[in-house]
Backbone as a chain_set.jsonl record, in Angstrom:
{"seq": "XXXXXXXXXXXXXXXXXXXXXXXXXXXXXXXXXXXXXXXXXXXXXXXXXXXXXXXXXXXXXXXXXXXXXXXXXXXXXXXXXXXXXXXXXXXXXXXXXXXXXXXXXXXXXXXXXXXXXXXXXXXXXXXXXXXXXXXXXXXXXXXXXXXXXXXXXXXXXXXX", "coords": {"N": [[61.667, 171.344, 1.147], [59.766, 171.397, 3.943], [56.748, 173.027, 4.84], [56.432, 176.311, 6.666], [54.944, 176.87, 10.257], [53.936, 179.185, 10.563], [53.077, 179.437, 7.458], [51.077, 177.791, 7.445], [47.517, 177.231, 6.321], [45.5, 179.251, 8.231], [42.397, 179.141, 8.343], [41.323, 175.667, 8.241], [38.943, 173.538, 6.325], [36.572, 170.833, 7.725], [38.025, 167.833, 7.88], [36.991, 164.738, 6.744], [36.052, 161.942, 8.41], [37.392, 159.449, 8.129], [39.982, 160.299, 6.782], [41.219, 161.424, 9.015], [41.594, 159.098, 10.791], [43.684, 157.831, 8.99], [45.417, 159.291, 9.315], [45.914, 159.008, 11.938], [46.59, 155.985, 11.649], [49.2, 156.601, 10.447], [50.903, 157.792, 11.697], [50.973, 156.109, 14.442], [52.245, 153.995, 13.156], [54.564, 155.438, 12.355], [55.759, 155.969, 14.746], [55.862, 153.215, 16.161], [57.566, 152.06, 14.259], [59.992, 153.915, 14.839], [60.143, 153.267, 17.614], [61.042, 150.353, 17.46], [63.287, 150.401, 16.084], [65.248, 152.088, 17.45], [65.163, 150.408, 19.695], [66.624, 148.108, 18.547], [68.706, 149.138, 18.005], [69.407, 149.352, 20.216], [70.365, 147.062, 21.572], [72.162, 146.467, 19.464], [74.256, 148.011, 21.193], [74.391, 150.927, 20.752], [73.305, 154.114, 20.738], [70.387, 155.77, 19.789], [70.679, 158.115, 18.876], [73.573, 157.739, 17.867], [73.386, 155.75, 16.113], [71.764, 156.741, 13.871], [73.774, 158.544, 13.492], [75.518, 157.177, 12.53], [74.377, 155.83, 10.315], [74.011, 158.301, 8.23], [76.202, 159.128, 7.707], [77.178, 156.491, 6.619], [75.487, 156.64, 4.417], [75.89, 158.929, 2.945], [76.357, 161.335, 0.484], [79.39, 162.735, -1.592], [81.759, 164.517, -3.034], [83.817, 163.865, -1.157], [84.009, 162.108, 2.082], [81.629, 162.69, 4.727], [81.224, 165.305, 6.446], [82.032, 166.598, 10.255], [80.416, 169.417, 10.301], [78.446, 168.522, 8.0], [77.428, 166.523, 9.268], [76.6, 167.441, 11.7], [74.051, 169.349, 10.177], [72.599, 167.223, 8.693], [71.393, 165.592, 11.192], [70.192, 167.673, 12.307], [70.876, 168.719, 14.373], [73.293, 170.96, 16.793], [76.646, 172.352, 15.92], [78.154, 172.008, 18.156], [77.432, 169.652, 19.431], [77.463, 167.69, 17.978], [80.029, 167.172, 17.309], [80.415, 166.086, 20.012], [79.157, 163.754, 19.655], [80.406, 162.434, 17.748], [82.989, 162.432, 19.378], [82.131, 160.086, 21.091], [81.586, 158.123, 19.461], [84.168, 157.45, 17.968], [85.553, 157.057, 20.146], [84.266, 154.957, 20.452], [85.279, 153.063, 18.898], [83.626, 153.113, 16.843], [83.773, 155.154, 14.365], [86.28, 157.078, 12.308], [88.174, 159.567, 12.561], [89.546, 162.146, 10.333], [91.384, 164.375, 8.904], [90.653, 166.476, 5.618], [91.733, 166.333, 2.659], [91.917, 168.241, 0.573], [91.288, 170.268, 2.439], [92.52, 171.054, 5.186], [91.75, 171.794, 7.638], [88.771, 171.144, 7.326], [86.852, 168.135, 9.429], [86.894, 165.005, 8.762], [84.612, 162.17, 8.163], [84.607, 158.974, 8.499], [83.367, 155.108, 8.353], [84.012, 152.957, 10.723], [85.093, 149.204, 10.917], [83.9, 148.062, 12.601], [81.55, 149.58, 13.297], [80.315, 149.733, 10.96], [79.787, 147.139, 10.934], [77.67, 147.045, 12.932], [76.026, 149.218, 12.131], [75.154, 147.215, 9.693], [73.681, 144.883, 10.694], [72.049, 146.823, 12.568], [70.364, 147.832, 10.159], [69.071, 145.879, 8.412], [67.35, 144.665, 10.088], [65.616, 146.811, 10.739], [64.823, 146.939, 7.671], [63.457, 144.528, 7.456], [61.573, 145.08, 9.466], [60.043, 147.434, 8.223], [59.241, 146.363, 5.969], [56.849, 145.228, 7.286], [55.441, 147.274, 8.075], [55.204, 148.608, 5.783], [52.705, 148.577, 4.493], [50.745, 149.992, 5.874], [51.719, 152.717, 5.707], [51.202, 152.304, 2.88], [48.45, 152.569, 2.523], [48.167, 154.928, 3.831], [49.453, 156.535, 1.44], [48.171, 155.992, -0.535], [45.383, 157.179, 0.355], [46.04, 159.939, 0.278], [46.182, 160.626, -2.02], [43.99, 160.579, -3.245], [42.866, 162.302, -1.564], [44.129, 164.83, -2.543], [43.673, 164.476, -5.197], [40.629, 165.13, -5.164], [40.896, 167.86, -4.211], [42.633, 169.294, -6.55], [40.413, 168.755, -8.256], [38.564, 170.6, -7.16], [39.464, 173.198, -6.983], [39.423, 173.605, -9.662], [38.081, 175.733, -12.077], [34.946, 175.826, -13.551], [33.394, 174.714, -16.104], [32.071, 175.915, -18.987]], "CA": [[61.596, 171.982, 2.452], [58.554, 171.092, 4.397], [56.204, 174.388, 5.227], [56.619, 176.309, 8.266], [53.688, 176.808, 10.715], [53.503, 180.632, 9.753], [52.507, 179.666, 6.078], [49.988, 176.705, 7.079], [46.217, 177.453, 6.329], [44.663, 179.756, 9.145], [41.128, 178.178, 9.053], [40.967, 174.636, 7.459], [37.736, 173.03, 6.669], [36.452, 169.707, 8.216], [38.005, 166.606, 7.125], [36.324, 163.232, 6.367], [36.939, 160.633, 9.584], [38.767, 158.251, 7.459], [41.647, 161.129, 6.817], [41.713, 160.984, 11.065], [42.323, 157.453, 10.347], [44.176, 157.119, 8.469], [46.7, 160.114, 9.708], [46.441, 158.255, 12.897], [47.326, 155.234, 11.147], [50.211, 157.017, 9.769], [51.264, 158.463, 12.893], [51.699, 154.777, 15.025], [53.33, 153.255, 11.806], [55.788, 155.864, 12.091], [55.884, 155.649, 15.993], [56.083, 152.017, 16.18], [59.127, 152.046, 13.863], [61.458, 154.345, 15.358], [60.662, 152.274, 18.609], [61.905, 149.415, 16.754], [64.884, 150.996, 15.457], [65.853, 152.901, 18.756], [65.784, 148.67, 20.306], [67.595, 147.35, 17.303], [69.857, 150.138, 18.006], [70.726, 149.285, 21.874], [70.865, 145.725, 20.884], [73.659, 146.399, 19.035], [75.372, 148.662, 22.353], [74.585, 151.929, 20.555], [71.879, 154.836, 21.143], [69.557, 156.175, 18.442], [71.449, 158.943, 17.706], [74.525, 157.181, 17.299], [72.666, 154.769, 14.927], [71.616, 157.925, 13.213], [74.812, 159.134, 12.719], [76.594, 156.06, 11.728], [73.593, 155.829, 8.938], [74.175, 159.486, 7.721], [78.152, 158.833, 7.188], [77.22, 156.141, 5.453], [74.566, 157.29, 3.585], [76.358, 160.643, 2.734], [77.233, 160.947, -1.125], [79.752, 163.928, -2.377], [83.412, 164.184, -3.371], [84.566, 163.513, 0.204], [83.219, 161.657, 2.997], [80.96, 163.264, 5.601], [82.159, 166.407, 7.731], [81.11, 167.024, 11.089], [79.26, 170.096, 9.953], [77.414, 167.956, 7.378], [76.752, 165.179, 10.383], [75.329, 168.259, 12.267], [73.035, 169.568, 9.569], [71.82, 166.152, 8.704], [70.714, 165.32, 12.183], [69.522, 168.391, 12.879], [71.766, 169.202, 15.816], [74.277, 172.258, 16.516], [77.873, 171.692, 15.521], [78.968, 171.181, 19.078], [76.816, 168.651, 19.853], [78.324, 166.508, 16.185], [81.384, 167.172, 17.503], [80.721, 165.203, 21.251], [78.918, 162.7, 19.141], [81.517, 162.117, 17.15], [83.82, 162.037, 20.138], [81.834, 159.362, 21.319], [81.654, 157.272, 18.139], [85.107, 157.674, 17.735], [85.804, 156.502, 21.609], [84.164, 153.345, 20.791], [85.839, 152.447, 18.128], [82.499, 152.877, 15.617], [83.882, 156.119, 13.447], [87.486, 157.513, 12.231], [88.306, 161.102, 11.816], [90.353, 162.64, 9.659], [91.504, 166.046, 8.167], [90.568, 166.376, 4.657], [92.795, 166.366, 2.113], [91.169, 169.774, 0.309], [91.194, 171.64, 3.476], [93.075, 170.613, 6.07], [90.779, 172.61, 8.723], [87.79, 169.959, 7.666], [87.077, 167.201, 9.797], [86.234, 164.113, 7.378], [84.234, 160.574, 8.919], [84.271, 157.371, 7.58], [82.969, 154.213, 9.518], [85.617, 151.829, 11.378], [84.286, 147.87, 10.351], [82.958, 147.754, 13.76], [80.721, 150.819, 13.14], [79.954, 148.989, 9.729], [79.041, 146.194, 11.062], [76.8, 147.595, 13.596], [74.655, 149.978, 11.023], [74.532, 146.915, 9.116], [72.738, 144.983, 11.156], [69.934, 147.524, 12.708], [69.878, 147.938, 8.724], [68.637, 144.446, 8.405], [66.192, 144.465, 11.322], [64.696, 147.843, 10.481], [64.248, 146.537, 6.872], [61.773, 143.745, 7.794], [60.173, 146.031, 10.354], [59.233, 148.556, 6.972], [57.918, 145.727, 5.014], [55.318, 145.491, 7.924], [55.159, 148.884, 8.276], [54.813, 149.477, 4.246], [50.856, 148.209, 4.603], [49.997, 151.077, 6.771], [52.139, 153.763, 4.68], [50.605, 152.003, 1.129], [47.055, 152.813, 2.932], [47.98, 156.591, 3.707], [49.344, 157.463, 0.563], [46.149, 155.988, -1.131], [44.178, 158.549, 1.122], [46.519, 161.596, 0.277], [46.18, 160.495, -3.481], [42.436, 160.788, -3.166], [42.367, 163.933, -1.363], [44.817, 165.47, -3.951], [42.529, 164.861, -6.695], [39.655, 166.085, -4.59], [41.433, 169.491, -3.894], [42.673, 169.479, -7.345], [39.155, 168.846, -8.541], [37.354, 171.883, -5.981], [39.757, 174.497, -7.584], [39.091, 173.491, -10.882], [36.979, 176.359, -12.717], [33.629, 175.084, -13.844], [33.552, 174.489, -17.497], [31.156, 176.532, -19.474]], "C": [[60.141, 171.938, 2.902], [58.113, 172.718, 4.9], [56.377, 174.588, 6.505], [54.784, 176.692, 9.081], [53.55, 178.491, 10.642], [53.053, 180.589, 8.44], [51.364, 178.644, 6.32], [48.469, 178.116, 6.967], [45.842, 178.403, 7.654], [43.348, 178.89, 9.421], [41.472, 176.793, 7.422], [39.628, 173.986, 7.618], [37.889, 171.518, 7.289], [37.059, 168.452, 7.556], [37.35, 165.485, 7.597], [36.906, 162.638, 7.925], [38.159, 159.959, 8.779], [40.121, 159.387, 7.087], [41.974, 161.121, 8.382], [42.628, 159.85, 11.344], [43.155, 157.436, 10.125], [45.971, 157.984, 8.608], [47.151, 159.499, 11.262], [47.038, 157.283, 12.69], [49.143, 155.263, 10.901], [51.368, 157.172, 10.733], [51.75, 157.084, 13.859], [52.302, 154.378, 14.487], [54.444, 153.897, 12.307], [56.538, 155.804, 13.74], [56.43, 153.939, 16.482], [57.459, 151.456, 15.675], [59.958, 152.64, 14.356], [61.399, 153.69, 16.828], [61.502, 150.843, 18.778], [63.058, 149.585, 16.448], [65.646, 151.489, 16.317], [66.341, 151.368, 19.848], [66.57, 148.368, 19.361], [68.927, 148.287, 17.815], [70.769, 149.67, 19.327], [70.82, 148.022, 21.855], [72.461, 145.48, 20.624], [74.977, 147.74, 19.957], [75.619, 150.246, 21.608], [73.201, 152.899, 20.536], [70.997, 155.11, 19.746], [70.167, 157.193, 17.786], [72.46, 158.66, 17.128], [74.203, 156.737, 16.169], [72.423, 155.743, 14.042], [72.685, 158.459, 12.534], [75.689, 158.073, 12.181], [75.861, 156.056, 10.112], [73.743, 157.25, 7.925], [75.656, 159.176, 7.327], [77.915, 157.963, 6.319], [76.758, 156.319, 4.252], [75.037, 158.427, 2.222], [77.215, 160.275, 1.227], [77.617, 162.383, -1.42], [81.298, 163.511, -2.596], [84.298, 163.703, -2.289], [83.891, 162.727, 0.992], [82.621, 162.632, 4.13], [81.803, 164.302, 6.339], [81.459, 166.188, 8.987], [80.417, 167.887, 11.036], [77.656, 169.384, 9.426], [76.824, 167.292, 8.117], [75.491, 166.122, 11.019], [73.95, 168.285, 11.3], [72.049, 168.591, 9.116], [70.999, 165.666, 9.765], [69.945, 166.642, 12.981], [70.096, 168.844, 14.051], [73.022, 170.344, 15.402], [75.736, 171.254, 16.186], [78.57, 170.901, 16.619], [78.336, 169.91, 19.312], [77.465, 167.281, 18.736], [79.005, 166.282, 16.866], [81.583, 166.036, 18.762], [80.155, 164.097, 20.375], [79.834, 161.994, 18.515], [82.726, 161.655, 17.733], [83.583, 160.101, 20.754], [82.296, 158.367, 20.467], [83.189, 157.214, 17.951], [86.038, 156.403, 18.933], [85.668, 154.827, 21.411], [84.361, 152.212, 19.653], [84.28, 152.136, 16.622], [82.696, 153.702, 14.111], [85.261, 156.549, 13.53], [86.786, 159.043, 11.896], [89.293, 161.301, 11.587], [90.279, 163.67, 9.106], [91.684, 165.446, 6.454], [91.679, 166.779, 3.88], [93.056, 167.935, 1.189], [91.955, 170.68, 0.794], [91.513, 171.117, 4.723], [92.334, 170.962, 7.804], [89.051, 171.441, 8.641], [87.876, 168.593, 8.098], [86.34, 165.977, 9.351], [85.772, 162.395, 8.599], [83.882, 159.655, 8.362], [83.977, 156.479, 8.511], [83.822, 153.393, 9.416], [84.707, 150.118, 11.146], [83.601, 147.774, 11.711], [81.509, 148.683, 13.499], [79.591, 150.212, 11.882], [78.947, 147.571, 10.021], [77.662, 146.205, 12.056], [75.073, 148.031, 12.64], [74.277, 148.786, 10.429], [73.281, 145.634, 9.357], [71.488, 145.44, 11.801], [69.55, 147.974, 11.142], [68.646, 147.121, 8.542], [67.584, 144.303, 9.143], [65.544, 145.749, 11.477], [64.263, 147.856, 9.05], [63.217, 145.899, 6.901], [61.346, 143.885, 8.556], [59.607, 146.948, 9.108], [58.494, 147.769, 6.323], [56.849, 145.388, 5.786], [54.781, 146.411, 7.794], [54.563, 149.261, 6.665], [52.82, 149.164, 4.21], [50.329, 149.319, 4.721], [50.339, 152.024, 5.641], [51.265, 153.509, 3.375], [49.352, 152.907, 1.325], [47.033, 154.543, 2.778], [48.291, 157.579, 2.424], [48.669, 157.204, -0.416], [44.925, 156.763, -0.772], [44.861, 159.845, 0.342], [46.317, 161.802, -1.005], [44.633, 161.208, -3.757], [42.048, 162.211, -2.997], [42.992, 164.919, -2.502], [43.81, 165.415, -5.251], [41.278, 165.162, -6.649], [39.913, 167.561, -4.435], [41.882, 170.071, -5.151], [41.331, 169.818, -8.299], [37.987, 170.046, -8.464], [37.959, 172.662, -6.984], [39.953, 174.526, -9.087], [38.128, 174.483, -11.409], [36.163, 175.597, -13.647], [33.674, 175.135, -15.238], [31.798, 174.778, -18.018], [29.897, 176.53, -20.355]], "O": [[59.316, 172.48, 2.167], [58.97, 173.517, 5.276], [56.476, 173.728, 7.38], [53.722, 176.729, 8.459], [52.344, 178.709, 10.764], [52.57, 181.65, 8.044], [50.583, 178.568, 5.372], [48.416, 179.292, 7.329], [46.189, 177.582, 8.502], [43.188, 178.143, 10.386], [41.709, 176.957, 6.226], [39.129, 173.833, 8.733], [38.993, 170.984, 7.39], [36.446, 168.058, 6.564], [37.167, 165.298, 8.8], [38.004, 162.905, 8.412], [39.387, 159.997, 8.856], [41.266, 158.96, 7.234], [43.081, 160.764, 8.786], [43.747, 159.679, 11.827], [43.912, 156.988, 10.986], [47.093, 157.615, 8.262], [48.297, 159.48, 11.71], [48.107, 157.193, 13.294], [50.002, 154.399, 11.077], [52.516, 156.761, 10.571], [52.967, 156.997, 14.024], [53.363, 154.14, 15.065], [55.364, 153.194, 12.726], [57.748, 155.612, 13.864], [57.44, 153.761, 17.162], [58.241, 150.719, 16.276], [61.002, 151.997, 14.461], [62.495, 153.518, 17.362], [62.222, 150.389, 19.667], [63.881, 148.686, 16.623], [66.851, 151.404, 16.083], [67.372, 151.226, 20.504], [67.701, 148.513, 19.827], [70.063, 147.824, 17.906], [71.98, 149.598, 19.536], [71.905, 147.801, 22.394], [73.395, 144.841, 21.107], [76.056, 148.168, 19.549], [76.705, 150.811, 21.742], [72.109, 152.374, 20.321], [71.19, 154.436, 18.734], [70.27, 157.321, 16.566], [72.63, 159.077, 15.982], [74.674, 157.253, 15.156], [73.14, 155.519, 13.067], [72.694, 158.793, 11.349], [76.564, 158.325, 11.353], [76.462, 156.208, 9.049], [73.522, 157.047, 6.731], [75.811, 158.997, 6.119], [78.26, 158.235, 5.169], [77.389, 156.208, 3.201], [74.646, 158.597, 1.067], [78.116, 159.496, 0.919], [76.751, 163.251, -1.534], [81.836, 162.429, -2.363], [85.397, 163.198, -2.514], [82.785, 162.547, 0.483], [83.429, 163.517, 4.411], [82.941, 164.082, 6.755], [80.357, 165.641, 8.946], [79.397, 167.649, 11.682], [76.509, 169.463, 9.866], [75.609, 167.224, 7.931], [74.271, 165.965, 11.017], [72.989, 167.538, 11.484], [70.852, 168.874, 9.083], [69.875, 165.281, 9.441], [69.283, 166.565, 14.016], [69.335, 169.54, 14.724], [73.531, 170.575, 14.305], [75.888, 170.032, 16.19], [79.212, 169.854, 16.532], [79.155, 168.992, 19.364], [77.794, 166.132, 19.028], [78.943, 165.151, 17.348], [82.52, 165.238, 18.748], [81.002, 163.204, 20.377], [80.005, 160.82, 18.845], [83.478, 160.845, 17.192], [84.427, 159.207, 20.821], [83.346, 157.771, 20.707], [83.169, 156.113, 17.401], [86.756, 155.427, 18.715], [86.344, 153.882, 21.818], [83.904, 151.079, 19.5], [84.139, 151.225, 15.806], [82.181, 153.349, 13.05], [85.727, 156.512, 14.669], [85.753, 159.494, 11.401], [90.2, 160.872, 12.299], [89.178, 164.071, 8.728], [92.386, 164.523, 6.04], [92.54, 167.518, 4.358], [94.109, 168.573, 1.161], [92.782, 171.465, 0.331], [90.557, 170.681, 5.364], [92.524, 170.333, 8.845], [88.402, 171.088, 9.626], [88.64, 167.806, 7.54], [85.131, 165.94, 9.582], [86.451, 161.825, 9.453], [82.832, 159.539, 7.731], [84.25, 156.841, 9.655], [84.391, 153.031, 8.386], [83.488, 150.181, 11.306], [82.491, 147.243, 11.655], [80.425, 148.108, 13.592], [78.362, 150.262, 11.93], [77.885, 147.167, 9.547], [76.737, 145.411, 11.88], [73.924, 147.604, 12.523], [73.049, 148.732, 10.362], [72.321, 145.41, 8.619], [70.367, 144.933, 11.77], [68.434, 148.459, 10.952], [67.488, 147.539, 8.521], [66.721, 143.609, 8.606], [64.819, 145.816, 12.47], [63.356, 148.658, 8.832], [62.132, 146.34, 6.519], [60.515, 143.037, 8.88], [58.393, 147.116, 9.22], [57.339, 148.052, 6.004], [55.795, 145.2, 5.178], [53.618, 146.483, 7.396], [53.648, 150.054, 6.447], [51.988, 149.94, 3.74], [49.528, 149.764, 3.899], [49.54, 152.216, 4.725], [50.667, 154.452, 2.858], [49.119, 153.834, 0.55], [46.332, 155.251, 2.054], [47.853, 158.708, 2.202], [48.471, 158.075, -1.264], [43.86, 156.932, -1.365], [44.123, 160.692, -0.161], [46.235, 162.968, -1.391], [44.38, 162.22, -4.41], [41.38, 162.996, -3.67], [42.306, 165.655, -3.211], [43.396, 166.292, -6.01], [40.646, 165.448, -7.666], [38.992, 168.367, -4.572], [41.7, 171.286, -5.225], [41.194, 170.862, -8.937], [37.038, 170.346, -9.188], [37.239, 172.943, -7.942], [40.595, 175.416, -9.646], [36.997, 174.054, -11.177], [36.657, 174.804, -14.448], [34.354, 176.132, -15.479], [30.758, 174.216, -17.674], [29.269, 177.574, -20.536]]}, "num_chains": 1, "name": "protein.A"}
């Protein structure tokens, strides 16, 4: 669980330029790719969140296949909102739904071969956009490594 902005630091000291860098670095890398991935996406006649949620269904590992709850909580969106997504996806022939076998009240999503075949090309074409992209990332977490054993280092008690 990433920290919330009520527990960060109050005052932080100055960092180095090259951490600027290299968080800017970090920051277009990661910008640059989801622009890539959001085209790859309407390419293939579907939006980013769609693409999103087709990749989460597939993605999704437990005894059942994906719920719409789980779709929500994965994307970060309320339930209703899954639910029109899902309508969508459904509409265009990219996702099935079905009542689970469990619990007849859960609504279970598996991907339709169209849906399949979709994810698996912006797969493919957001793969060899990362191996560009991995350069930049290699770079930043060679900085964060650094600072880590600088910050590790500071609160080190002095040896006697």
């Amino acid at each position: 669980m990433s920290p919330k902005i009520s527990e960060m630091v109050p005052f932080a000291p100055q960092l180095d330029p090259t951490v600027y860098q290299s968080l800017g670095e970090f920051r277009r890398a990661i910008r640059d790719f989801l622009a890539f991935s959001e085209e790859s996406a309407r390419e293939q006649g579907v939006t980013s969140q769609q693409h999103q949620a087709l990749l989460a269904i597939k993605a999704h590992v437990g005894p059942e296949p994906m719920s719409i709850g789980e779709l929500a909580d994965s994307l970060l969106i309320k339930n209703h909102s899954a639910v029109g997504l899902v309508a969508r996806l459904v509409e265009r022939g990219l996702v099935r739904r079905h009542a689970s076998e469990s619990d007849r009240r859960r609504v279970l999503l598996t991907l339709e071969p169209r849906g399949e075949d979709a994810l698996s090309r912006i797969s493919h074409n957001n793969l060899r956009k990362l191996a560009v992209t991995a350069k930049s990332l290699r770079r930043v977490i060679t900085m964060l490594r650094k600072l880590e054993t600088a910050q590790s280092s500071k609160s080190e008690p002095d040896a006697p």
